[in-house]
C-alpha positions as CSV (number, residue, x, y, z in Angstrom):
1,X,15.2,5.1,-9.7
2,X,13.5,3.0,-7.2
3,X,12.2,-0.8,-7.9
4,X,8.7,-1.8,-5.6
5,X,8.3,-5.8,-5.1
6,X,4.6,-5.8,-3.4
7,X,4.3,-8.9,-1.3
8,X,1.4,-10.5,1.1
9,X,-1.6,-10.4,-0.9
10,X,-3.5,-13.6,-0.8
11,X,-7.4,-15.1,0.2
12,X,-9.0,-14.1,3.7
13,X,-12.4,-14.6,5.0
14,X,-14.5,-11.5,5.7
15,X,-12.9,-10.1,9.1
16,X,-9.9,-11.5,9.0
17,X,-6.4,-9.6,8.6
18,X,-3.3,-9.6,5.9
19,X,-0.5,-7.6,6.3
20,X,1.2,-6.3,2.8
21,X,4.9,-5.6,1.9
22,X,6.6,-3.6,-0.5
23,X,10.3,-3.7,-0.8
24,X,12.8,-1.1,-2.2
25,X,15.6,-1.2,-3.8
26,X,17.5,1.6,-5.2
27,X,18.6,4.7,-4.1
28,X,17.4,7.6,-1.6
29,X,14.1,5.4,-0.5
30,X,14.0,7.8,2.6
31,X,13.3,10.6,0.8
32,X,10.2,9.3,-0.9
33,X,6.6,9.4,-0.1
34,X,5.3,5.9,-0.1
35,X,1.5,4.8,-0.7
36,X,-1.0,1.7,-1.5
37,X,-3.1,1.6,-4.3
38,X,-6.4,-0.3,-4.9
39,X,-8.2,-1.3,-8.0
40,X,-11.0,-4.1,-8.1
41,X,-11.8,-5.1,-11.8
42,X,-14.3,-3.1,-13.2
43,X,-13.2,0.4,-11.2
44,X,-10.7,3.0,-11.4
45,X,-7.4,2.6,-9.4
46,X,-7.9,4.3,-5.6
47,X,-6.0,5.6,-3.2
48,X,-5.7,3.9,0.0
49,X,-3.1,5.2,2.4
50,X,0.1,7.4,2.1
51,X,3.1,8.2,4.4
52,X,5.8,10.8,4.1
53,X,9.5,10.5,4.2
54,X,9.5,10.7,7.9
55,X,6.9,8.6,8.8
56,X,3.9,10.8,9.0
57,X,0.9,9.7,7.9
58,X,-0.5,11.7,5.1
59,X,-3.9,10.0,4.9
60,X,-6.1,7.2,4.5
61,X,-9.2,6.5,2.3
62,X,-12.2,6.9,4.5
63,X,-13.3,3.4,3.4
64,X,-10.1,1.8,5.5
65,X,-10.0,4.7,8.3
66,X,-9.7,2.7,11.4
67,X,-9.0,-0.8,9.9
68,X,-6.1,-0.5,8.0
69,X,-2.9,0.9,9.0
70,X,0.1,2.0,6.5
71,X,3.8,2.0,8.5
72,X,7.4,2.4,7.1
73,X,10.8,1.1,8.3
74,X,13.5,3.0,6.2
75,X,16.3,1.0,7.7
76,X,15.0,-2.0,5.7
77,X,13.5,0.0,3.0
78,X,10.4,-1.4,3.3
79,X,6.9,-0.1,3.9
80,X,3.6,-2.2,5.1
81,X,0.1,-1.8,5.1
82,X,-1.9,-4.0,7.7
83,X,-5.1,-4.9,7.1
84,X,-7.8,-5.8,9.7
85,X,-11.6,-6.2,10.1
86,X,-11.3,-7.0,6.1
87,X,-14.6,-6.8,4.0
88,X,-15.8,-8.0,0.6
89,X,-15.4,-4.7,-1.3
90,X,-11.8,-4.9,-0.5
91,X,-11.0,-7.3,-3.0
92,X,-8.4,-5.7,-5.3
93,X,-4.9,-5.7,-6.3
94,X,-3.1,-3.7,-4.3
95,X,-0.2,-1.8,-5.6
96,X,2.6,0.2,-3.5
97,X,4.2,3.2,-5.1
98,X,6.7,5.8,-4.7
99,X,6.8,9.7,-5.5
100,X,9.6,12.0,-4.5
101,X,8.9,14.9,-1.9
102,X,8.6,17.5,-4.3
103,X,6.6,15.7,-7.0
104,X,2.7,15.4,-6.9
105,X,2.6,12.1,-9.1
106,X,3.6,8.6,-7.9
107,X,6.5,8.1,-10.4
108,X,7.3,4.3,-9.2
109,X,5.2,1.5,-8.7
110,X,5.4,-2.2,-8.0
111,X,3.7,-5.4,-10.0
112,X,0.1,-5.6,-7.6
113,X,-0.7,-8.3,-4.9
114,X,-3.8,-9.8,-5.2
115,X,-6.3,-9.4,-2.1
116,X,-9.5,-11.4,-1.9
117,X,-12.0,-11.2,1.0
118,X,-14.6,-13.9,0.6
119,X,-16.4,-16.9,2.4
Protein backbone atom coordinates (compact mmCIF):
# COMPACT_ATOMS: atom_id res chain seq x y z
CA UNK A 1 0.00 0.00 0.00
CA UNK A 2 1.35 3.30 -0.80
CA UNK A 3 -0.26 6.88 0.23
CA UNK A 4 0.57 10.01 -2.59
CA UNK A 5 0.22 13.71 -0.96
CA UNK A 6 0.65 15.87 -4.36
CA UNK A 7 2.00 19.21 -3.43
CA UNK A 8 3.08 22.62 -5.50
CA UNK A 9 0.28 23.35 -7.60
CA UNK A 10 -0.80 26.88 -7.46
CA UNK A 11 -1.31 30.29 -10.18
CA UNK A 12 1.60 31.15 -12.72
CA UNK A 13 1.65 33.52 -15.52
CA UNK A 14 2.08 32.11 -19.06
CA UNK A 15 5.97 31.19 -19.16
CA UNK A 16 6.59 30.95 -15.92
CA UNK A 17 7.72 27.72 -13.93
CA UNK A 18 6.18 25.44 -10.77
CA UNK A 19 7.74 22.61 -9.60
CA UNK A 20 5.26 19.70 -8.12
CA UNK A 21 5.76 17.23 -5.28
CA UNK A 22 4.36 13.99 -4.43
CA UNK A 23 5.24 12.29 -1.24
CA UNK A 24 5.15 8.57 -0.21
CA UNK A 25 4.57 6.92 2.51
CA UNK A 26 4.28 3.28 2.87
CA UNK A 27 6.21 0.54 1.92
CA UNK A 28 8.62 -0.64 -1.06
CA UNK A 29 8.23 2.99 -2.89
CA UNK A 30 11.45 1.98 -4.81
CA UNK A 31 10.03 -0.58 -6.52
CA UNK A 32 7.16 1.44 -8.01
CA UNK A 33 6.78 3.18 -11.28
CA UNK A 34 5.78 6.76 -10.56
CA UNK A 35 3.85 9.21 -13.02
CA UNK A 36 1.84 12.71 -13.27
CA UNK A 37 -1.46 12.89 -14.40
CA UNK A 38 -3.46 15.88 -16.02
CA UNK A 39 -7.08 16.58 -16.36
CA UNK A 40 -8.50 20.16 -17.21
CA UNK A 41 -12.41 20.25 -16.57
CA UNK A 42 -14.20 19.31 -19.51
CA UNK A 43 -11.41 16.49 -20.81
CA UNK A 44 -10.37 13.10 -20.02
CA UNK A 45 -7.47 12.48 -17.47
CA UNK A 46 -3.87 12.43 -19.52
CA UNK A 47 -0.81 11.25 -19.10
CA UNK A 48 2.08 13.46 -18.65
CA UNK A 49 5.31 11.93 -17.63
CA UNK A 50 6.38 8.52 -16.08
CA UNK A 51 9.62 7.18 -14.48
CA UNK A 52 10.71 3.65 -13.54
CA UNK A 53 11.93 2.22 -10.32
CA UNK A 54 15.35 3.20 -11.13
CA UNK A 55 15.04 6.36 -12.38
CA UNK A 56 14.62 6.06 -16.10
CA UNK A 57 12.48 7.97 -17.83
CA UNK A 58 9.67 6.08 -19.41
CA UNK A 59 8.15 8.98 -21.32
CA UNK A 60 6.58 12.24 -21.58
CA UNK A 61 3.40 13.58 -23.37
CA UNK A 62 4.58 15.19 -26.47
CA UNK A 63 2.65 18.36 -25.33
CA UNK A 64 5.41 18.87 -22.27
CA UNK A 65 8.50 17.28 -24.29
CA UNK A 66 11.16 19.71 -23.54
CA UNK A 67 9.46 21.84 -20.93
CA UNK A 68 8.68 19.78 -18.26
CA UNK A 69 10.90 17.35 -16.54
CA UNK A 70 9.63 14.37 -14.13
CA UNK A 71 12.73 13.27 -11.44
CA UNK A 72 12.65 10.88 -8.37
CA UNK A 73 14.65 10.81 -5.10
CA UNK A 74 13.90 7.35 -3.46
CA UNK A 75 15.90 8.22 -0.40
CA UNK A 76 13.15 10.70 0.44
CA UNK A 77 10.43 8.86 -1.31
CA UNK A 78 9.47 11.58 -3.11
CA UNK A 79 9.13 12.29 -6.86
CA UNK A 80 8.85 15.88 -8.73
CA UNK A 81 7.73 17.14 -11.87
CA UNK A 82 9.23 20.70 -12.95
CA UNK A 83 7.41 22.73 -14.93
CA UNK A 84 8.86 25.50 -17.23
CA UNK A 85 7.95 27.69 -20.25
CA UNK A 86 4.20 27.01 -18.82
CA UNK A 87 1.16 27.67 -21.29
CA UNK A 88 -2.59 28.19 -20.94
CA UNK A 89 -3.69 24.72 -21.90
CA UNK A 90 -1.76 23.48 -18.99
CA UNK A 91 -4.25 24.33 -16.58
CA UNK A 92 -5.33 21.19 -14.81
CA UNK A 93 -5.13 19.29 -11.72
CA UNK A 94 -2.34 17.38 -11.65
CA UNK A 95 -2.32 14.06 -9.92
CA UNK A 96 0.85 11.67 -9.10
CA UNK A 97 0.40 8.02 -9.05
CA UNK A 98 1.98 4.82 -8.40
CA UNK A 99 1.84 1.24 -10.20
CA UNK A 100 4.05 -1.61 -9.26
CA UNK A 101 6.71 -2.93 -11.87
CA UNK A 102 4.78 -5.67 -13.02
CA UNK A 103 1.36 -4.13 -13.22
CA UNK A 104 0.15 -2.08 -16.30
CA UNK A 105 -2.46 0.14 -14.22
CA UNK A 106 -1.60 2.92 -11.75
CA UNK A 107 -3.04 1.25 -8.61
CA UNK A 108 -2.26 4.44 -6.25
CA UNK A 109 -2.94 7.95 -6.60
CA UNK A 110 -2.77 11.17 -4.64
CA UNK A 111 -5.77 14.01 -4.00
CA UNK A 112 -4.71 16.47 -7.35
CA UNK A 113 -2.88 19.99 -7.15
CA UNK A 114 -4.33 22.52 -8.92
CA UNK A 115 -2.19 24.27 -11.82
CA UNK A 116 -3.42 27.46 -13.36
CA UNK A 117 -1.50 29.27 -16.17
CA UNK A 118 -3.09 32.65 -16.84
CA UNK A 119 -2.51 36.50 -17.06
Amino acid sequence: QVQLVASGGGLVQPGGSLRLSCAASGRAFSSYTMGWFRQAPGKERESVAAISWSGGIIGYADSVKGRFTISRDNARNTIALQMNNLRPEDTAVYYCAARGKDRAMYEYWGQGTQVTVSS
